[in-house]
RODO-2510 file (C-alpha; in nm, 4 decimals, decimal comma):
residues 326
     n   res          X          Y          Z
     1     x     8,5873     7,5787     9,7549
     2     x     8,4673     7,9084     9,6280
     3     x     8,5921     8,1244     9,3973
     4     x     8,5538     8,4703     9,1668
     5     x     8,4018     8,3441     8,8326
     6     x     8,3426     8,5588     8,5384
     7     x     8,0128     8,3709     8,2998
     8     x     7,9852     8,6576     8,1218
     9     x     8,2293     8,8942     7,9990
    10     x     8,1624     9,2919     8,1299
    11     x     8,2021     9,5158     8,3940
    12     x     8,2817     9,5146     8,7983
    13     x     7,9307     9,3358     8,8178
    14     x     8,0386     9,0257     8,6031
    15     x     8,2193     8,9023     8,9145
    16     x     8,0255     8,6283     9,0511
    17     x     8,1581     8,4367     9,4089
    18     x     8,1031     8,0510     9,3119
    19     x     8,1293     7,7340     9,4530
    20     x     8,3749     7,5441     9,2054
    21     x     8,6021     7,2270     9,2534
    22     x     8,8858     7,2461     9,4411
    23     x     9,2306     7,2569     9,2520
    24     x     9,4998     6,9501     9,2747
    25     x     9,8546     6,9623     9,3151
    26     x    10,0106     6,7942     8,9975
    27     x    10,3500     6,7103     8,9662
    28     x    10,5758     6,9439     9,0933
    29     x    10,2896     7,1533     9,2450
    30     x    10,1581     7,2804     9,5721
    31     x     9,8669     7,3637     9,6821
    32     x     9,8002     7,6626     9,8479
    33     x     9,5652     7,8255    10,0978
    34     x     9,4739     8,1300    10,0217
    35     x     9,4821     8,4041    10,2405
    36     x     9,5003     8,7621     9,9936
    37     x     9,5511     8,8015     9,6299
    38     x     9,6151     9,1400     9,4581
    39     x     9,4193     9,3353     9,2008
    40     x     9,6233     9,3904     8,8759
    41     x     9,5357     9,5248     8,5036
    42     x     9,5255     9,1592     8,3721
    43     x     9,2401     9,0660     8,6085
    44     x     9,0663     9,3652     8,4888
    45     x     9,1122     9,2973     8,0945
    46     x     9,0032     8,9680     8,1724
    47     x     8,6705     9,0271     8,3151
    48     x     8,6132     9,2599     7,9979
    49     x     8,7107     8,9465     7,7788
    50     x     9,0163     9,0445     7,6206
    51     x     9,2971     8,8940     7,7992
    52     x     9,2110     8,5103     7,8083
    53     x     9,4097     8,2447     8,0679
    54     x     9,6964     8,1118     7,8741
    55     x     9,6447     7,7203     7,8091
    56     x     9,6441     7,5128     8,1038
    57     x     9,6056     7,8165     8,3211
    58     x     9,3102     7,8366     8,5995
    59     x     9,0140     7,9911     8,4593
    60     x     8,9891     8,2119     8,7400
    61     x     9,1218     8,5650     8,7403
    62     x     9,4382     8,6407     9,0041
    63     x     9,8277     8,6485     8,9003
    64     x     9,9849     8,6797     9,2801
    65     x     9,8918     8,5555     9,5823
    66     x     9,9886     8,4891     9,9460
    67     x     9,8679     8,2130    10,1665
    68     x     9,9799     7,8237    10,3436
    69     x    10,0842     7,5667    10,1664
    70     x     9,7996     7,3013    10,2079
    71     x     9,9249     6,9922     9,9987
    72     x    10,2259     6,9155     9,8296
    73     x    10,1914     6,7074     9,4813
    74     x    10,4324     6,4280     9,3637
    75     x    10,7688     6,4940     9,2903
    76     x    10,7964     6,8546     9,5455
    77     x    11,0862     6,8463     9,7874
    78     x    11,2207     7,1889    10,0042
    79     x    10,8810     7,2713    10,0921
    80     x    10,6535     7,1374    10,3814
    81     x    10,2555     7,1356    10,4804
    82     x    10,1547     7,4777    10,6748
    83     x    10,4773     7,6887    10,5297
    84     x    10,3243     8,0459    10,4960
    85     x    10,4095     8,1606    10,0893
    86     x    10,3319     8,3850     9,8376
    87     x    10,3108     8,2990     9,4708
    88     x    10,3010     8,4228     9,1169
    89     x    10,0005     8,2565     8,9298
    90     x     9,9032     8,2014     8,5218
    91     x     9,5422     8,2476     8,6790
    92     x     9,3304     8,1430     8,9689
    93     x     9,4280     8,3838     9,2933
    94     x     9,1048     8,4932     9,3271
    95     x     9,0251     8,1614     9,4851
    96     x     9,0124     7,9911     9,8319
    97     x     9,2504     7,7334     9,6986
    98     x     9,4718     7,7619     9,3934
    99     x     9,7525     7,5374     9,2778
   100     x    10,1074     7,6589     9,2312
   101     x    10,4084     7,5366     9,0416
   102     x    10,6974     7,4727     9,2982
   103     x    10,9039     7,6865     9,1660
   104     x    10,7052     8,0307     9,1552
   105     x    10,6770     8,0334     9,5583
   106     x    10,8631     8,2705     9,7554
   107     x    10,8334     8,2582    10,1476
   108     x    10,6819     8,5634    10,3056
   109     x    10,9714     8,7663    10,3834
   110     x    11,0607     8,8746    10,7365
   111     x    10,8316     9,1362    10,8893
   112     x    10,5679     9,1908    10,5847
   113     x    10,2706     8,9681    10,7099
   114     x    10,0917     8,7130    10,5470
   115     x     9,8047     8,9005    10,4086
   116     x    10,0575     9,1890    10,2656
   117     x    10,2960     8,9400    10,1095
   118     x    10,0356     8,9064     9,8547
   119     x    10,1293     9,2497     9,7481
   120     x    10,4678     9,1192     9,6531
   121     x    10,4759     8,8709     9,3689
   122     x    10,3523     9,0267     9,0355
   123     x    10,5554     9,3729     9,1368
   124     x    10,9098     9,2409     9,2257
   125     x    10,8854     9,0238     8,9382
   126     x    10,8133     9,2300     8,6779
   127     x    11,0001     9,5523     8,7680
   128     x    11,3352     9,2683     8,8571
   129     x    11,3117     9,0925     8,5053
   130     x    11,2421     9,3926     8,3102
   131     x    11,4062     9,6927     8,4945
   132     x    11,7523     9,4779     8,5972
   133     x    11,7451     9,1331     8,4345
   134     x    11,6336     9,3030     8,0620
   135     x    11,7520     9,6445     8,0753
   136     x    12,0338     9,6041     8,3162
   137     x    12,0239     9,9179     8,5245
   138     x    12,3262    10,0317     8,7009
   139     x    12,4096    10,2400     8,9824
   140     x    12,4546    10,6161     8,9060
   141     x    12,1934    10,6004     8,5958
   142     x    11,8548    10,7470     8,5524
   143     x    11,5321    10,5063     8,5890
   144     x    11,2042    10,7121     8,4614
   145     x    10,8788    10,4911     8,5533
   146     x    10,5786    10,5912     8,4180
   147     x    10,3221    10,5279     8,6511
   148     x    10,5276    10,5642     8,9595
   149     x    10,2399    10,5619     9,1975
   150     x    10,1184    10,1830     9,0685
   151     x    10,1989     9,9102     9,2242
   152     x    10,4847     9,8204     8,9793
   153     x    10,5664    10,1845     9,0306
   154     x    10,6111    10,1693     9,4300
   155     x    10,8175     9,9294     9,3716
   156     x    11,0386    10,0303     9,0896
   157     x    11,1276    10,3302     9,2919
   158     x    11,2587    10,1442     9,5838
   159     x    11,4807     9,9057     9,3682
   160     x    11,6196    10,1775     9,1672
   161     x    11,7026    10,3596     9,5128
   162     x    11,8057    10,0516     9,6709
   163     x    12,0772     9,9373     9,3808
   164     x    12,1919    10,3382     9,3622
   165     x    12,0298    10,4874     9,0453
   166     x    11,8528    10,7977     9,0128
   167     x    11,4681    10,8050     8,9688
   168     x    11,2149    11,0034     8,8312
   169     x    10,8279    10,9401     8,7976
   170     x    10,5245    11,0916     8,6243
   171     x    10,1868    11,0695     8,7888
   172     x     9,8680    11,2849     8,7606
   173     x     9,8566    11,4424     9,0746
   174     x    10,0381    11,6190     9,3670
   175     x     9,9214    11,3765     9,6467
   176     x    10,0314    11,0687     9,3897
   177     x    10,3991    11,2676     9,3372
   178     x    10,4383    11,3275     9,7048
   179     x    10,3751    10,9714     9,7784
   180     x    10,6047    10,8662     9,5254
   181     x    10,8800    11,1427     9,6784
   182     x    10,8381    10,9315    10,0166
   183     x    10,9157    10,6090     9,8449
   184     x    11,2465    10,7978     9,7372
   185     x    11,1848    10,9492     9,3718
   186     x    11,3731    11,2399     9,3113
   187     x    11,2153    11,4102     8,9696
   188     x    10,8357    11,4508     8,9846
   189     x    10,6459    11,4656     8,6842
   190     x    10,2912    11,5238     8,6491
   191     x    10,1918    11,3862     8,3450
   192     x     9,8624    11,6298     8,3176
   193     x    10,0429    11,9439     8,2989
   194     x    10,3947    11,8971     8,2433
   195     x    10,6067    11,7646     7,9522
   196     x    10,8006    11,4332     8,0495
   197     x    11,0717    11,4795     7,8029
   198     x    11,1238    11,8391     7,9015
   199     x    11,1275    11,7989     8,2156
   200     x    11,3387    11,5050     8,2561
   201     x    11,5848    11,6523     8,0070
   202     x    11,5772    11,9719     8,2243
   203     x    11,6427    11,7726     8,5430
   204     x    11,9489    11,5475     8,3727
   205     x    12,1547    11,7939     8,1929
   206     x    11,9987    11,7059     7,8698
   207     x    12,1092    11,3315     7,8832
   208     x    11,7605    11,1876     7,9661
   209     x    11,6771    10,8325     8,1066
   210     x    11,8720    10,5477     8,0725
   211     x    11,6238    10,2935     8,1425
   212     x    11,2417    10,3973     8,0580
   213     x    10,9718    10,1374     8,2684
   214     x    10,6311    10,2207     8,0263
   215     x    10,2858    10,0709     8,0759
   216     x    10,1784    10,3250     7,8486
   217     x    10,2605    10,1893     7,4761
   218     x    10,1699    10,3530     7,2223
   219     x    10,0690    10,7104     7,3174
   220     x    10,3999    10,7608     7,4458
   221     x    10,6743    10,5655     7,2226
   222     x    10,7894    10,8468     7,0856
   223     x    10,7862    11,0845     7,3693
   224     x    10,9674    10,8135     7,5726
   225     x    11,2295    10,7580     7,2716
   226     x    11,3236    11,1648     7,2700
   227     x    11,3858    11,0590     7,6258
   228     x    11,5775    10,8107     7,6312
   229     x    12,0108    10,9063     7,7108
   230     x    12,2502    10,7740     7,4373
   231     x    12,2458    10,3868     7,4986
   232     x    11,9212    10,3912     7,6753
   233     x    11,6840    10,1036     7,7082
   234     x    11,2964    10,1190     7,7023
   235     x    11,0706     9,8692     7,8713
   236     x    10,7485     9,8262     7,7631
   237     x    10,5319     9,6853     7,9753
   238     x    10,1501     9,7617     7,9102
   239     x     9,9610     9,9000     7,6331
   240     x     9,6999    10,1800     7,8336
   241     x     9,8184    10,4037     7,5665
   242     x     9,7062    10,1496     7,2711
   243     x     9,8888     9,9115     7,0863
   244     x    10,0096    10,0825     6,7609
   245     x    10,2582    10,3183     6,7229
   246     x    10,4663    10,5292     6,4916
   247     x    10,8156    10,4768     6,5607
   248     x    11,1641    10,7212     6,4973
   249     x    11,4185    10,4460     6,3816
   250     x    11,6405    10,7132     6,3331
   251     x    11,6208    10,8712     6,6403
   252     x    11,6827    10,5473     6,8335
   253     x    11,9620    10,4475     6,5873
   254     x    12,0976    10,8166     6,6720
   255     x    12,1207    10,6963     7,0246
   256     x    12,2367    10,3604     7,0077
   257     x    11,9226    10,2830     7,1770
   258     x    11,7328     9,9763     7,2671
   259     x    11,3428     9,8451     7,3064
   260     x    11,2197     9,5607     7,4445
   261     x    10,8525     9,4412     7,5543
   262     x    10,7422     9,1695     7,7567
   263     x    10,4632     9,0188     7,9514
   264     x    10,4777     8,7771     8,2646
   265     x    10,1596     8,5987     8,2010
   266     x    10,1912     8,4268     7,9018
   267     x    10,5783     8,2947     7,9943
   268     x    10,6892     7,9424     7,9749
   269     x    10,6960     7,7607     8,3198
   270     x    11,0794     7,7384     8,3330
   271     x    11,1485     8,1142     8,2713
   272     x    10,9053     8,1976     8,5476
   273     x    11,0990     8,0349     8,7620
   274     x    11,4075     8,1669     8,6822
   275     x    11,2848     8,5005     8,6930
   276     x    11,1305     8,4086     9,0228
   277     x    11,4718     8,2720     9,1775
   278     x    11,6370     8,5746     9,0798
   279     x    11,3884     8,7761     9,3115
   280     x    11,4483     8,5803     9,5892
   281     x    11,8320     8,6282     9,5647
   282     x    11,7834     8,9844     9,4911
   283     x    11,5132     9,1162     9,6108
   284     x    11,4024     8,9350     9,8990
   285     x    11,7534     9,0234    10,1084
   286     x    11,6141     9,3517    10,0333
   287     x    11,2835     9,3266    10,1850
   288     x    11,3965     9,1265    10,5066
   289     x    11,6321     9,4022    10,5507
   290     x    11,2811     9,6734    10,5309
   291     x    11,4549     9,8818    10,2556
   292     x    11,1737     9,7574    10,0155
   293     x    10,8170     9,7162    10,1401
   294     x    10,5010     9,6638     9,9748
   295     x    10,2939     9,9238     9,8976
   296     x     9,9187     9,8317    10,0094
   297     x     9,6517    10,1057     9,9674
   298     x     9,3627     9,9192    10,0716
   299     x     9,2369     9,5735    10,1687
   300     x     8,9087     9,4270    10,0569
   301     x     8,7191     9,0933    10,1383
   302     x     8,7865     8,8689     9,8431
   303     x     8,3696     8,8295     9,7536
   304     x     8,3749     9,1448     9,6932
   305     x     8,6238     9,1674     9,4016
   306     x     8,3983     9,3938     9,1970
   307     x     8,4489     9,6563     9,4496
   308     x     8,8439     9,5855     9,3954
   309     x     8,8060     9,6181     9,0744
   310     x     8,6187     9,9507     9,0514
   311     x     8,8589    10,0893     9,2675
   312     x     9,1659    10,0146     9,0204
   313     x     8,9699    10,1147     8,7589
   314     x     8,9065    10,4631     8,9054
   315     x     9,2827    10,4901     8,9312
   316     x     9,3052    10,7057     9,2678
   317     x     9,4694    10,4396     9,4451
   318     x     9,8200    10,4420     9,5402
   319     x    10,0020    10,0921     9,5358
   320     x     9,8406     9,7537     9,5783
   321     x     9,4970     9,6732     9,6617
   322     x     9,4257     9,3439     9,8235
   323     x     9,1441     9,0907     9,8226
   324     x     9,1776     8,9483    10,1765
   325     x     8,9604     8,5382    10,1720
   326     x     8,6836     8,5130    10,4046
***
């Protein structure tokens, strides 16, 4: 098969289509045909060297991906040869073939399409187990996700509108904002000229968020901590704004206030599926129903990654962007 290799660590260039050896379906595996992956910020950290493939893990870049199911190893039962899927990966999406723990496949939900199901796994996933499983939002609260015209943006708006909570975004432009109004988001923030806090203190009463969603890290822990409402909860979920931080432990004492930070990547095998099952029950209902849809900005043939990658890195995308196989 072919795949995207990276033999040298750098920039969009260092993406190299290969022919490798094809992947085999261990125990409790499937093998999948692959028909799309998605871009994410792993991928691109990755290619730069800095975010290696946890142990075991394909070498190949590629954390989602949508496609048949090809083979089925020992020990797989509930599945069957030629079911269309989509998957969360360790690693190795960017691939014609890439094998798949049983229990991190999710059917392509009704009316989404093969190729755009690929849009789906690394999103629902992380916005479900961080946003609901981790920092339990409610109905009637405030959700502020930073980022909210990102992938994991798109769809943390629809799943805070869908289970009834109020949401509010930052973003750095007016075309980004109006995209995320569509999606449902009712306080716009752009992050190059306005104030967050103040403006999402303005637009609450003073209470602030409830539940923060930040890929931002550092640079804004203690902006998003003067936002938080009494009791809130801030997920951290990326480090754009770097990795060290200075941090008010009286302020979020003051509030009764919680933090928490995780990563999907590096989990252990069994909590990836649970996290994944919990989509499915949740989520998927959702997106059958079409009050969640992926959001795909662009697709782009899968040997061309570097031109995927360039585009992410550019950041004027809104949503997913897709590397369709040959």
């Amino acid at each position: 098969m072919h795949a995207i290799t990276i033999p040298e660590p750098g920039g969009p260039e260092a993406l190299v289509w290969d022919e490798v050896p094809d992947p085999v379906a261990g125990e409790g595996e499937v093998l999948v045909e692959v028909a799309a992956g998605a871009v994410n910020r792993a991928d691109i950290l990755q290619r730069q060297g800095l975010y290696d493939p946890p142990p075991g893990a394909s070498p190949y870049p590629g954390l989602e991906c949508s496609g048949r199911i090809a083979a089925l190893g020992p020990g797989v039962s509930g599945w069957s040869v030629g079911d269309e899927v989509c998957a969360l990966l360790s690693g190795g999406g960017y691939a014609e073939k890439v094998a798949v723990p049983v229990g991190q496949l999710l059917p392509v939900p009704e009316g989404v399409g093969l190729v755009r199901a690929a849009a789906l796994p690394e999103v629902t996933c992380t916005v479900w187990s961080n946003v609901f499983m981790v920092a339990h939002l409610r109905p009637g609260e405030t959700l502020l996700v930073h980022g909210g015209s990102s992938g994991i943006g798109t769809m943390a708006i629809q799943l805070g509108k869908a289970v009834g909570a109020r949401v509010a975004v930052t973003a750095g432009t007016k075309e980004k904002l109006d995209r995320c109004a569509e999606l449902g988001a009712d306080i716009l923030i752009n992050y190059r000229e306005q104030d967050f806090v103040a403006e999402l203190k303005a637009a609450t009463d003073g209470a602030g968020a409830d539940v923060i969603l930040d890929n931002m890290g550092a640079s804004y822990l203690d902006r998003n901590v003067r936002a938080l409402a009494v009791n809130g909860r801030l997920a951290i979920i990326g480090m754009q704004g770097g990795i060290k931080g200075e941090l008010n432990i009286g302020a979020l004492l003051g509030k009764r206030a919680a933090i928490s930070a995780t990563s999907l990547r590096a989990r252990p095998r069994d909590e990836k599926t649970a996290i994944v099952a919990a989509v499915r029950e949740h989520v998927w209902p959702l997106i059958d129903a079409g009050r969640v849809r992926p959001v795909v900005d662009r697709e782009i043939p899968l040997p061309d990654a570097a031109t995927a990658h360039r585009v992410v890195e550019e950041s004027g995308h809104v949503g997913k962007v897709l590397l369709v196989a040959p």
